[in-house]
Every structure is written in structure tokens, then in C-alpha cells.
DRENGUPA-603579 format. One line per field, with one value per residue (C-alpha): x, y, z. Coordinates in steps of 0.02 Angstrom, whole numbers, plus 50000, padded with zeros to 5 digits. Example, Ala and Ser with C-alpha at 12.3 -4.5 7.8 and 13.67 -1.06 7.14 Angstrom:
<figus>
xx <- (50615	50684)
yy <- (49775	49947)
zz <- (50390	50357)
</figus>
This chain:
<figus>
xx <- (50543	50611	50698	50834	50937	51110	51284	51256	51077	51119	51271	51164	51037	51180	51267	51100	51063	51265	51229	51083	51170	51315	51201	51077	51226	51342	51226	51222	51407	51389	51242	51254	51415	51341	51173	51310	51403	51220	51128	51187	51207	51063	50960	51039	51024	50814	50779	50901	50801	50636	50677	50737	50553	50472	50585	50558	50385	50367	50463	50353	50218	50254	50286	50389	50240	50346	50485	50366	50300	50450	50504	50323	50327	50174	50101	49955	49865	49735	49895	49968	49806	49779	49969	49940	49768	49857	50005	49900	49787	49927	50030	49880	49861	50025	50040	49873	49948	50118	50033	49941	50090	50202	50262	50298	50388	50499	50507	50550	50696	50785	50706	50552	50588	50561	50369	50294	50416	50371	50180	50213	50333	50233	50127	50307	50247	50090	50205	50336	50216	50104	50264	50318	50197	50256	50436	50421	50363	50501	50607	50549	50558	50736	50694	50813	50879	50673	50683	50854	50825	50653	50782	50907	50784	50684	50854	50910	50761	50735	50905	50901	50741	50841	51003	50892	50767	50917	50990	50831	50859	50717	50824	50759	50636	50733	50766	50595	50562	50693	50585	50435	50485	50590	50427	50322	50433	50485	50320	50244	50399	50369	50176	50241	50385	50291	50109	50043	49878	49786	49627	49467	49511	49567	49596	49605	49689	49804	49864	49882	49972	50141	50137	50276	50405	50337	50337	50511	50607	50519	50579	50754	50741	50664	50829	50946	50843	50909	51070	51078	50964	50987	51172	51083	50958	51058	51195	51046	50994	51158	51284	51139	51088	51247	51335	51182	51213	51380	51341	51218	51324	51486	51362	51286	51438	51531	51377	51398	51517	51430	51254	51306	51375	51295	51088	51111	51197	51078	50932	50972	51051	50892	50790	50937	50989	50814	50810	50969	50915	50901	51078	51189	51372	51299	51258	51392	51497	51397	51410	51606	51598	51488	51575	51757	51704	51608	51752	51880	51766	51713	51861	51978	51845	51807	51990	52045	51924	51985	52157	52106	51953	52053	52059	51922	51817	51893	51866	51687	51609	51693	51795	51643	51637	51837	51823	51711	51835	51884	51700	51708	51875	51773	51616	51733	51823	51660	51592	51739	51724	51572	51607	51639	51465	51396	51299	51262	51081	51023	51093	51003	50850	50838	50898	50750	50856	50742	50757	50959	50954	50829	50908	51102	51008	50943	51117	51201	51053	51062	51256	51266	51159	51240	51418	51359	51263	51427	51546	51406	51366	51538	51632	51619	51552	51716	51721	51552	51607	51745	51635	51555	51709	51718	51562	51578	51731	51652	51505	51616	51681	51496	51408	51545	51533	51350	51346	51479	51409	51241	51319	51418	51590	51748	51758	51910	51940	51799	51829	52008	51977	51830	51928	52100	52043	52016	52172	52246	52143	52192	52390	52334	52249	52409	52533	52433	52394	52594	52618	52490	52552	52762	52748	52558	52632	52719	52562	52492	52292	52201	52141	52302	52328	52160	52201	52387	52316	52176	52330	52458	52311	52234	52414	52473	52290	52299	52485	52420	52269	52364	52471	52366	52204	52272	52121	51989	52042	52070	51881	51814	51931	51850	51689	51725	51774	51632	51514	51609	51613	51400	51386	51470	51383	51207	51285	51309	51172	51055)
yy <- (51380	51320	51155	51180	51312	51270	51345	51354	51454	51569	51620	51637	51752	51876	51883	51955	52062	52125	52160	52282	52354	52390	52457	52580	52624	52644	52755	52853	52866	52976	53050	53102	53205	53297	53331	53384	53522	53586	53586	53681	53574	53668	53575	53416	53417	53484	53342	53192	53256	53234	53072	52998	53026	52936	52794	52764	52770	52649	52529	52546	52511	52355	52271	52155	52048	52039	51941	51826	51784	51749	51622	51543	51368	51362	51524	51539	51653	51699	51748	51842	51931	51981	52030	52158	52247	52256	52336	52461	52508	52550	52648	52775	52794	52838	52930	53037	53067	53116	53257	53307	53343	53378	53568	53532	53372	53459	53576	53456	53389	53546	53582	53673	53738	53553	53551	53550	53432	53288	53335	53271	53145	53066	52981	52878	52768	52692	52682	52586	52481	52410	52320	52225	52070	52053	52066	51933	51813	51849	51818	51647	51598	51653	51727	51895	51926	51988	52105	52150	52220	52316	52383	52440	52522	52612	52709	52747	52844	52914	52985	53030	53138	53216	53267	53346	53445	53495	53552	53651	53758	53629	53641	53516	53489	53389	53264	53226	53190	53063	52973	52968	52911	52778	52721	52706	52603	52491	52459	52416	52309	52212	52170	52123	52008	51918	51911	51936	52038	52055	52016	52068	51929	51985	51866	51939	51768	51733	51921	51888	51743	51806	51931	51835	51834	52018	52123	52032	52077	52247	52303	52226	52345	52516	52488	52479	52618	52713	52660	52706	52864	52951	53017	53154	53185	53237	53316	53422	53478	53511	53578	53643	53607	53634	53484	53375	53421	53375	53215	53159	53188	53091	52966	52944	52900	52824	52730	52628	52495	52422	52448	52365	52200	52215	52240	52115	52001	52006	51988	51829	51764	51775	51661	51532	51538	51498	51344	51316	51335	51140	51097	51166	51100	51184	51338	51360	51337	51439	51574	51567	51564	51711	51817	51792	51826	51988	52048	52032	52126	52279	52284	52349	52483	52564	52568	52643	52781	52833	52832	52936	53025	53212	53205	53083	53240	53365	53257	53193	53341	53497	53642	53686	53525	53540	53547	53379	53266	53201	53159	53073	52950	52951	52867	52758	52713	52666	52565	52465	52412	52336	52239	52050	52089	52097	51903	51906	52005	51887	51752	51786	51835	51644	51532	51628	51716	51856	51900	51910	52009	52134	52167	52199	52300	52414	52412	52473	52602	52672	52670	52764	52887	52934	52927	53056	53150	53172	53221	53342	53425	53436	53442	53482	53357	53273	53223	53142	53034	52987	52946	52827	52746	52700	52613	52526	52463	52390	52339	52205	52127	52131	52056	51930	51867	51838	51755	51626	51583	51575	51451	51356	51420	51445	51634	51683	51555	51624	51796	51807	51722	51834	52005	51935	52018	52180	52186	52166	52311	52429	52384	52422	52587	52646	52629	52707	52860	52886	52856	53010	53121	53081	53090	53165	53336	53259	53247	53374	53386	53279	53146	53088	53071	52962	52841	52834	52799	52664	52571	52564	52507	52369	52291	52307	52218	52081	52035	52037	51930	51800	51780	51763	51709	51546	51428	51537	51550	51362	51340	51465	51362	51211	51281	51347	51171	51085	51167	51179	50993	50990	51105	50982	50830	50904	50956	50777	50697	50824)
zz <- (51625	51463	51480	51356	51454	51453	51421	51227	51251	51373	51276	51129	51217	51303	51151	51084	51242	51221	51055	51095	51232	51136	50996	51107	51218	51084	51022	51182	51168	51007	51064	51241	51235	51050	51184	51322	51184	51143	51303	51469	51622	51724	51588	51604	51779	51775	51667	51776	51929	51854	51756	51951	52020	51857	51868	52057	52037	51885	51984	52128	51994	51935	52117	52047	51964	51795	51894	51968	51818	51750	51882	51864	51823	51683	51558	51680	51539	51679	51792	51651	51600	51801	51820	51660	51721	51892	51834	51731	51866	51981	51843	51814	51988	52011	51851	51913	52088	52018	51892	52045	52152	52053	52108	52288	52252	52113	52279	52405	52265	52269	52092	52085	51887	51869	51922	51745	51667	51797	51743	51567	51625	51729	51546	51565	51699	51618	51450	51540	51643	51497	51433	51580	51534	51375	51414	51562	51417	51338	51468	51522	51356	51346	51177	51194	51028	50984	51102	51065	50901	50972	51091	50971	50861	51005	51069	50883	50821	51000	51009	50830	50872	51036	50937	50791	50912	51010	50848	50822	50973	51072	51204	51351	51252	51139	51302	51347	51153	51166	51313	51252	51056	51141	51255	51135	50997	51128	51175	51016	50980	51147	51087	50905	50953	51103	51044	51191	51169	51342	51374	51522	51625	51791	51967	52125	52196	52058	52087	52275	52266	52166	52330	52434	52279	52214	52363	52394	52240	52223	52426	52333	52186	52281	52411	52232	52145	52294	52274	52116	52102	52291	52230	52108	52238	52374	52237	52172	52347	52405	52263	52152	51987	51891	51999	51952	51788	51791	51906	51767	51611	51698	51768	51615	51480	51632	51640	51460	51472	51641	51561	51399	51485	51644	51609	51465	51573	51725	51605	51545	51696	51817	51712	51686	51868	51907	51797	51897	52066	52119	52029	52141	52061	51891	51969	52065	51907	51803	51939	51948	51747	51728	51859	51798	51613	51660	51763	51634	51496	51603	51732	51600	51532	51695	51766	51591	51586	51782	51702	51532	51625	51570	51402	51385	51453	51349	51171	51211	51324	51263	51358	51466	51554	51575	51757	51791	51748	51923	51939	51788	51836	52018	51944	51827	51992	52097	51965	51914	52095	52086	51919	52031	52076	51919	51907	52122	52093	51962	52046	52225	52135	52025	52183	52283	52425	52406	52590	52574	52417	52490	52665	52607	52461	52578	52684	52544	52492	52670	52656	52496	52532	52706	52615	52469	52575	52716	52555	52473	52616	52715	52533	52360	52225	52199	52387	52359	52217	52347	52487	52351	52307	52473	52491	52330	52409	52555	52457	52353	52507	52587	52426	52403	52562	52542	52382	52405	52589	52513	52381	52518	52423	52525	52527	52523	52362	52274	52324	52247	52102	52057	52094	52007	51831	51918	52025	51815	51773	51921	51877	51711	51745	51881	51756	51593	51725	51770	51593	51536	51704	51634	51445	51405	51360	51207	51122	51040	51094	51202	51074	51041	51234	51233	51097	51139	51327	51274	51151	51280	51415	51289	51283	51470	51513	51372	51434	51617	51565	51473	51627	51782	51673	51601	51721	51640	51456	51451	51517	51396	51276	51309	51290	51149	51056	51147	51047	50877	50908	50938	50804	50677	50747	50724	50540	50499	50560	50451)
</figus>
């Protein structure tokens, strides 16, 4: 691990990875409700179905031998080199035995139309796979803001590519072009930025012996991939293809403001956390740090878009997805939720509590599932997205309670003070809500009702920060002049 990781580098490289999330998913902001206007949600929902299999299997793939390598003390080129051929091997396979059954897994999914698209999806796996070496150099070398502008350039032209075949009549076509122009970009950006070219040296032993942290993180991530993935499964099976439709479009834009802060956050924290992991004061501070901060940015976003989820629908989606928006504030709701939890994944994973993180990520896999699965079936798809409210809810008490024990942190201290900025945002979100229910009839369409709504919510939030946040903005403050004051010190002696 690289020795200079402190506050002033890992700000550096998440204000890179924010910058690429913003870009990409910014992007997807434009993009995914033109795709939603031009596309019918029976396609949308084929392709979200398919996409789940590809994902689950490409994580499966990699075994979690990128993350080990990341957490490795030395560049081991021999480990690397082994870690690459074994992660190739295993995506053909995989890619080979999903082509093969294809039709009666598309079947057993509650999507058989989907057969032939999870044929040519399945050339995803290997494309996603061969970049996991290069990106875990990356990684340990904290160098984020190459990646980040790979990133940024991969989801422009791909969605650029989707919105013009889609224009062309492609239809869901025009999605799976997306994929595969994004896979390949970002994978020839990953080999250019970390120069990394692999080489026919393979080890057996040096394979073997990332097993314990591997096949730990990767039973983490299969138990979160089914957190995050089962939903559209059983919403698929269940309500039928239009409700996955309408799952994945909400899911999807409600999906932004988490994936902007959140995968750019966790990305840089797991390496820093694991130079951490023998300082516990620093890491306990940088933990508090990190969590408030994230809280305060994405609180405020998801609690806004329950409040404006109607009109938010109507402006971005179009009349024909009029209906969806309770699922819409429902998935805004569940997530906002989780947003304390944000830095405890990265944090478990760089401490080494591998064994924690994987058995309450399976607890919450199984409890998700069950909950969806109980609304779906029983309900309609807006009881399901309450069911999952429900378990989000439990899920922040459960995670908190396992982080801050893990960390030797009174609980109950560190639990309010991390969920203070989203009791702001839920005020926030209650009173912009009565607000639109009272007065939204004054204006005339639904776009004024959004930007009145997001105004009015920006201000009620900034006043409620500034009074119950005063602790946290006079650390960041003090941060803040720290290195102003470094800054001008290194200026003077050059």
C-alpha cells in the first residue's frame, strides 16, 4: 500500500472518483429517461433481467482476487500475472456455460423472450473480467483520477451510441450497444492508464494463497449482489415484465445520486482503510468523518426525490410512466435509508472483518428477498418497494451496530451522530411534500412544481444543516485551512 495516504490524498482521489460519477451518471440522468420516452418498458425490463444474470456471474468470476490484490502488501508481478490468467479462465467458462443455457435460465427468470439476449450478453463477462487486474493496480496505488476520466469517456460514447440507435428505431438493440461500447472503452482505458500488459506466467500457489481473503469478500459480494439484484427477479416473476420495467427505470435514475457519491466513495475508501487498519484513533476518525460527510450530501437527494417523486416522473419519464411514481419516491425512500451506511462495506472490507461483512451481507440478502417477495406476491409492486423500506430500515440499525462494536465505539453515540443529517433530510422532505400536496396546484405544469420543490427543499436543508451540523462544519473547516496552510508552505519553500 502506498505510504502517503492521508486526509489530503484521499480527498484528492474521491474528488476524482465524484467527478466521474457525476459525469457518467449525470449522463445517465439525460440519457436514461430520453431511452425511457423511446423504448417500452417490456424492453426495459427484457434487457434489466438479462443484464442481472451477467452481472452475477462476472462477480462470481473474479472471486474476489482483484480485492486481494489490492490489500497485498508488495506488486507481486508473478501474483498479478496468475490473478489475470485465473480470472480469464473462469470468465470463458462461465461465459461458455451461460451461452449454453441460456433458454431455460431466461425460463426459470420468468423471461424466456430473454434467451438470445443473455447468449450475446454473456461476451460481457470475459470483457468485464480482463480489467479487474489492471484496475486493482490502480487502486492500490490510489491513482483514481486515470481511471476517472476512462470512466467518464466509456459511459459518454456508450450512451451516445444507445440514444442514437434507439433513435434509429434499434429498439433493445440500442441497450445492449450501450454495454458492449462501454466494455470495451473502459477496458482499453484500464490497460493505457495502468500499464499493466500481462504476461504467460501463471502460479498455482500464489493463486491459492489470496483464497482466505478472496472467497471471503466474494461470499460478501454474491450475498449484496442479491441484495441488490433479487428485487427485479422476483418483480419479473411475479408482476410480469411491465413491473420490471418499471422497477428498473425508477431503480435506475433513483439509483444516481447514491452511485455518484457512494461507488466513488467506497472505491477509494477500501484501499485507505486498509492502510488504516493498525491505527485505530485514525480510523475511527476517518470513519466518523467519512460517514457524516456522505450522509449530509446524499441524505438530502434521496429524501427530496420521495418528496418530488410525481412530477419528477412526469418531467423526466413522460405520461406513460405516470403511474410508477410511488415506486419511484419508494426506491428514493429505501435508499436514503441506507445512506449512514455508505463507508461500513469499505470499512469492514480494509480492517479485514471479512467474516462480519459476509454473514450480515447474507442476513440482509435473505431478508430482502423474503420482504419483496411477501409484497410481490401478496401485493402489487408498490407494496414490494414497501416491504423494502422496511428492511432498509432495520438494516441501518443492524449495520450500525456492527460497525461501531467492531470499532469499539459507543453505539448509541455513534449511531445518532451518523443518522442526525438524515433525520434533517426527512424534516426536509415532510414539509416540501405538505408543501407540494397544499399549494402544488398553483403551478402551472409539473416542472415548475419540481424546481419550486427542489428550491424550497435546498433552503429548508441548508438552514437545518447550519443548525444541528455546527461539530462537523467546524472539522471540515479545519481541514479545510490545514491544507491551505500546507499548500502555502510547500509554495514557499519551492
Amino acid at each position: 500500500m502506498p505510504s502517503n495516504v492521508n486526509a489530503k490524498s484521499v480527498t484528492r482521489n474521491v474528488g476524482w472518483s465524484v467527478l466521474s460519477k457525476t459525469g457518467t451518471f449525470g449522463l445517465k440522468f439525460v440519457t436514461v429517461p430520453i431511452l425511457a420516452r423511446i423504448l417500452t418498458p417490456e424492453e426495459f425490463g427484457t434487457v434489466a433481467v438479462a443484464l442481472t444474470v451477467v452481472q452475477f456471474l462476472a462477480m462470481i468470476g473474479g472471486a474476489g482476487l482483484a480485492s486481494a490484490l489490492i490489500v497485498a502488501r508488495d506488486e507481486d508481478m508473478v501474483l498479478i500475472h496468475s490473478a489475470f490468467w485465473a480470472n480469464l479462465a473462469v470468465s470463458l467458462l462461465m461465459a461458455l456455460g451461460l451461452f449454453a443455457f441460456a433458454d431455460p435460465l431466461a425460463s426459470l427468470l420468468g423471461a424466456p423472450e430473454a434467451g438470445y439476449l443473455l447468449q450475446i450478453m454473456s461476451l460481457l463477462i470475459p470483457l468485464q473480467l480482463a480489467g479487474d487486474v489492471a484496475y486493482s493496480l490502480l487502486a492500490r496505488r490510489m491513482n483514481f483520477s486515470k481511471d476517472a476520466i476512462w470512466t467518464m469517456l466509456s459511459e459518454i460514447l456508450g450512451a451516445l451510441v444507445a440514444v442514437g440507435a434507439a433513435l434509429l428505431g434499434f429498439g433493445v438493440w440500442s441497450l445492449l450497444a450501450q454495454l458492449f461500447v462501454s466494455a470495451f472503452i473502459r477496458l482499453a482505458g484500464l490497460y493505457a492508464v495502468s500499464g499493466y500488459v500481462p504476461r504467460f506466467v501463471f502460479s498455482p500457489g500464489r493463486v491459492l494463497s489470496l483464497s482466505r481473503f478472496s472467497f471471503g469478500m466474494m461470499g460478501a459480494e454474491i450475498a449484496n449482489f442479491v441484495t441488490f439484484q433479487s428485487p427485479m427477479v422476483v418483480i419479473g416473476r411475479n408482476l410480469g415484465l411491465a413491473d420490471a420495467g418499471a422497477y428498473s427505470a425508477a431503480n435506475r435514475f433513483s439509483s444516481i445520486p447514491n452511485q455518484i457519491v457512494l461507488s466513488a466513495v467506497m472505491g477509494v475508501l477500501f484501499p485507505a482503510f486498509s492502510h488504516m487498519s493498525e491505527d485505530r484513533q485514525r480510523r475511527s476518525q476517518a470513519l466518523m468523518l467519512s460517514t457524516q460527510v456522505t450522509t449530509v450530501l446524499l441524505a438530502p437527494m434521496m429524501f427530496g426525490l420521495w418528496a418530488l417523486a410525481e412530477p419528477a416522473m412526469l418531467v423526466l419519464f413522460g405520461q406513460q410512466w405516470a403511474a410508477a411514481w410511488p415506486v419511484l419516491g419508494l426506491l428514493a425512500l429505501s435508499k436514503g435509508l441506507l445512506t449512514p451506511c455508505s463507508t461500513y462495506i469499505p470499512y469492514l472490507k480494509g480492517i479485514g472483518q471479512g467474516t462480519i461483512l459476509f454473514w450480515w451481507a447474507v442476513i440482509r440478502a435473505v431478508a430482502t428477498t423474503g420482504a419483496v417477495a411477501y409484497g410481490a406476491i401478496g401485493g402489487s409492486l408498490v407494496d414490494a418497494m414497501i416491504a423494502l423500506c422496511l428492511v432498509n430500515l432495520a438494516t441501518l440499525v443492524g449495520y450500525s451496530w456492527v460497525v461501531f462494536r467492531a470499532d469499539r465505539l459507543p453505539f448509541l453515540r455513534g449511531f445518532f451522530t451518523s443518522i442526525r443529517p438524515l433525520a434533517s433530510a426527512i424534516v426536509m422532505a415532510i414539509v416540501v411534500r405538505l408543501l407540494l400536496q397544499s399549494y402544488g396546484s398553483m403551478l402551472p405544469n409539473a416542472l415548475l412544481q419540481l424546481l419550486a420543490g427542489t428550491a424550497v427543499g435546498s433552503l429548508i436543508y441548508l438552514v437545518l444543516v447550519l443548525l444541528t451540523e455546527q461539530p462537523l462544519l467546524a472539522k471540515l473547516n479545519d481541514l479545510a485551512r490545514s491544507r491551505g496552510a500546507s499548500g502555502s508552505m510547500t509554495t514557499a519553500a519551492e
